[in-house]
C-alpha positions as CSV (number, residue, x, y, z in Angstrom):
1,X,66.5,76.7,107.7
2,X,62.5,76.8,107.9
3,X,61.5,75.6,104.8
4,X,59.8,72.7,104.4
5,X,60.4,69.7,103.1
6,X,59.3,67.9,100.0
7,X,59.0,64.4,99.2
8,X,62.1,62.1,99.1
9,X,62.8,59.5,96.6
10,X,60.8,58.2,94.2
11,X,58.5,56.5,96.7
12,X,57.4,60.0,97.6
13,X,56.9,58.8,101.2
14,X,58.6,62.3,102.8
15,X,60.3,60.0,105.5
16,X,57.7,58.2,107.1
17,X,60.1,55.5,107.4
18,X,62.9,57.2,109.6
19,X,65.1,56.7,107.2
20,X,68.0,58.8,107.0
21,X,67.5,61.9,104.8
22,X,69.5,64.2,102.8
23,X,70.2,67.3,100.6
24,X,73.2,68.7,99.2
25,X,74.0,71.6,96.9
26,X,77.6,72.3,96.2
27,X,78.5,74.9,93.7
28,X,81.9,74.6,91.9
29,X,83.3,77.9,90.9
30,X,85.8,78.3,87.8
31,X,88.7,79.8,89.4
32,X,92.4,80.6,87.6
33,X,94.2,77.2,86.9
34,X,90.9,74.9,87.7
35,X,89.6,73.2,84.7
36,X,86.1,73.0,86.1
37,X,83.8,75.2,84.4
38,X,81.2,77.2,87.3
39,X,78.5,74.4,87.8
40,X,76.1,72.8,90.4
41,X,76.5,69.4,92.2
42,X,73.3,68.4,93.6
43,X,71.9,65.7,95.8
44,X,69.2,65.1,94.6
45,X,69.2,66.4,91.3
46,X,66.0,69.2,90.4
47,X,65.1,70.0,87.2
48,X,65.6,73.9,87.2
49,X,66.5,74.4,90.6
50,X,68.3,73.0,94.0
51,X,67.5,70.7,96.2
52,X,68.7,73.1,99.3
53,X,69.6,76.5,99.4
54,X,69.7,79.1,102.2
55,X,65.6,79.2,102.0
56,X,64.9,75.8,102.9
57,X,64.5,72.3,101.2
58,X,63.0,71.7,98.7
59,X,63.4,67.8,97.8
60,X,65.9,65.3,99.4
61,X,67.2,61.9,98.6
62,X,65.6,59.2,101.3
63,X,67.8,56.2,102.2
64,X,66.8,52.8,100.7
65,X,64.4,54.7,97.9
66,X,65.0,54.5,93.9
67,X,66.3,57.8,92.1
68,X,66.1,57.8,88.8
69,X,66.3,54.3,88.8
70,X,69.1,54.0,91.3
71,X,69.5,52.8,94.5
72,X,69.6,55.5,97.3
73,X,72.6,55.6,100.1
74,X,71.7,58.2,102.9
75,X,73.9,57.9,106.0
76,X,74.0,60.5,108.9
77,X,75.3,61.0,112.3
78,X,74.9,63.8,114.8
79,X,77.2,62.5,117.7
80,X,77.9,64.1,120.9
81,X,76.6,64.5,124.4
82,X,76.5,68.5,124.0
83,X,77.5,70.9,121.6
84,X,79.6,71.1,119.6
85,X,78.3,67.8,117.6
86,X,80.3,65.6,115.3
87,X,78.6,65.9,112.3
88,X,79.4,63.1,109.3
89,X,77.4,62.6,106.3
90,X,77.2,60.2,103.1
91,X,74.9,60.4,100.1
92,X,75.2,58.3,97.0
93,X,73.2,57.4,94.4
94,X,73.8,54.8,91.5
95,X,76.3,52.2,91.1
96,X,80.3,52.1,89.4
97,X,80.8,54.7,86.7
98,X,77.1,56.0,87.3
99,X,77.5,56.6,90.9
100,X,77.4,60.0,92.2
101,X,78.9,60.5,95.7
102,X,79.9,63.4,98.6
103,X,81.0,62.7,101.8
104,X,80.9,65.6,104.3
105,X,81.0,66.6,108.0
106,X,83.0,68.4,110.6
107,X,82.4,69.3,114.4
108,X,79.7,72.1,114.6
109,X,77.8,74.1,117.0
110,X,74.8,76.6,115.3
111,X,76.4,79.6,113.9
112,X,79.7,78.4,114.9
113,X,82.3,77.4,111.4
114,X,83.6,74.1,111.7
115,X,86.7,73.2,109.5
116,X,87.0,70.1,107.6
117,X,87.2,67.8,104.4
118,X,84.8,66.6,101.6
119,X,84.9,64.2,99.0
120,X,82.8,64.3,95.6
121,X,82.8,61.5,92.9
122,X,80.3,62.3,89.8
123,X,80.8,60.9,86.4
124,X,80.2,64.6,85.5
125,X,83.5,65.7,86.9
126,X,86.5,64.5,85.4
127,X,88.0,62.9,88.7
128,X,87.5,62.6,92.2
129,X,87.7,66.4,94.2
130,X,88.9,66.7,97.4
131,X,88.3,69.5,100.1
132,X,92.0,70.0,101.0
133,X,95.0,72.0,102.7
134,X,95.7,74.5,103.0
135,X,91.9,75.8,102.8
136,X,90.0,72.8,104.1
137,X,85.7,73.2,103.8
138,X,84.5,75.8,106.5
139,X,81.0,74.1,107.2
140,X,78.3,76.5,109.5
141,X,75.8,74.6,111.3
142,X,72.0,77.0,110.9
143,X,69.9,74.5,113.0
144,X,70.8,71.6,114.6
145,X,68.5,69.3,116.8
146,X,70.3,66.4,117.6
147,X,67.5,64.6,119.7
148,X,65.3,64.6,116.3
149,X,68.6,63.8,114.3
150,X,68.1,67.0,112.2
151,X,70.9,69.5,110.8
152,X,71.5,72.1,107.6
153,X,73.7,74.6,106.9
154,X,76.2,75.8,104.7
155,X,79.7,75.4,103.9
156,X,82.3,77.1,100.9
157,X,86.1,74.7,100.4
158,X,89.2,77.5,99.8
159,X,90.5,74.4,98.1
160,X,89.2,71.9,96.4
161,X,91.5,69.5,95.0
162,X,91.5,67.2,91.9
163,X,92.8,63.6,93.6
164,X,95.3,62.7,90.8
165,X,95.4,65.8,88.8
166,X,96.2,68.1,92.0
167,X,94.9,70.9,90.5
168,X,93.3,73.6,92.8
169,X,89.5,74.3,92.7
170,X,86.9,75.7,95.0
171,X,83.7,75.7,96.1
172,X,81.7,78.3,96.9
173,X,78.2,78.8,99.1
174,X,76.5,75.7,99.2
175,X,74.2,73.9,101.6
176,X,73.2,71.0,103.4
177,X,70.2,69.8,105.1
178,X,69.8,66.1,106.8
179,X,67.0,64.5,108.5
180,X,66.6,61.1,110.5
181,X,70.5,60.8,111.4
182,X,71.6,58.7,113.9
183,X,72.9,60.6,117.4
């Protein structure tokens, strides 16, 4: 994606540590019989902005750091011997009803669409959301270098489904950007 990093966590050590890294900006979109209005989920939060978009990164959330006085979970992998990778991700921030959580990944190659599933969990939203049939999340690898355990991109869910509600949502370009996965 080229841009460049800024600091992650509150310990403001931009990854000095190895530890895993991450960015997410998913953008929900009101669409007929989803009772979502349009909005922004964002990991990490930024005041007036995103933490990823198709320029670059701006801030990420750093595993083992505090965020707004909450414990930071950053896991990544970039497995495979040779493109396509399998690409899984986990950031969450926060314990019980605070927590904020998305789990993403699918199998990508740059430039190539994977398809797969999310899952999102915000206090914000009213329940759990789902990337889900008969849309699943179309995820596009930009870069990848698996030997430094770096990867961003975007992905857009045809559905995204409300896990007891059932009712239909999507979501539309957002982007991802990890750093310091496992491979």
């Amino acid at each position: 994606m080229g841009g460049k990093v800024g600091s992650g966590g509150a310990t403001g050590s931009g990854g000095a540590t190895g530890a895993a890294r991450g960015a997410v900006s998913m953008h929900i979109i009101a669409t007929p019989g989803c009772s979502l209005m349009d909005q922004y989920q964002d990991f990490p939060i930024v005041p007036g902005g995103r933490p990823v978009t198709a320029a670059g990164v701006v801030r990420m959330l750093e595993h083992g750091t505090i965020e707004n006085g909450q414990e930071v979970f950053v896991s990544c992998s970039i497995r495979g011997a040779a493109p396509p990778y399998q690409f899984q991700a986990f950031v969450s921030t926060g314990q019980a009803i605070g927590e904020r959580q998305i789990n993403l990944g699918a199998t990508l190659s740059v430039g190539t669409p994977g398809v797969d599933s999310l899952v999102i969990v915000v206090p914000d939203l009213p329940e759990q959301y789902n990337g889900a049939l008969p849309d699943l999340c179309t995820y596009t690898a930009t870069s990848i270098d698996q030997a430094a355990g770096r990867i961003s991109g975007h992905f857009a869910c045809g559905v995204l489904e409300g896990s007891k509600s059932k009712e239909m949502c999507k979501a539309a370009e957002s982007y991802f950007a990890f750093e310091n996965c496992s491979h």
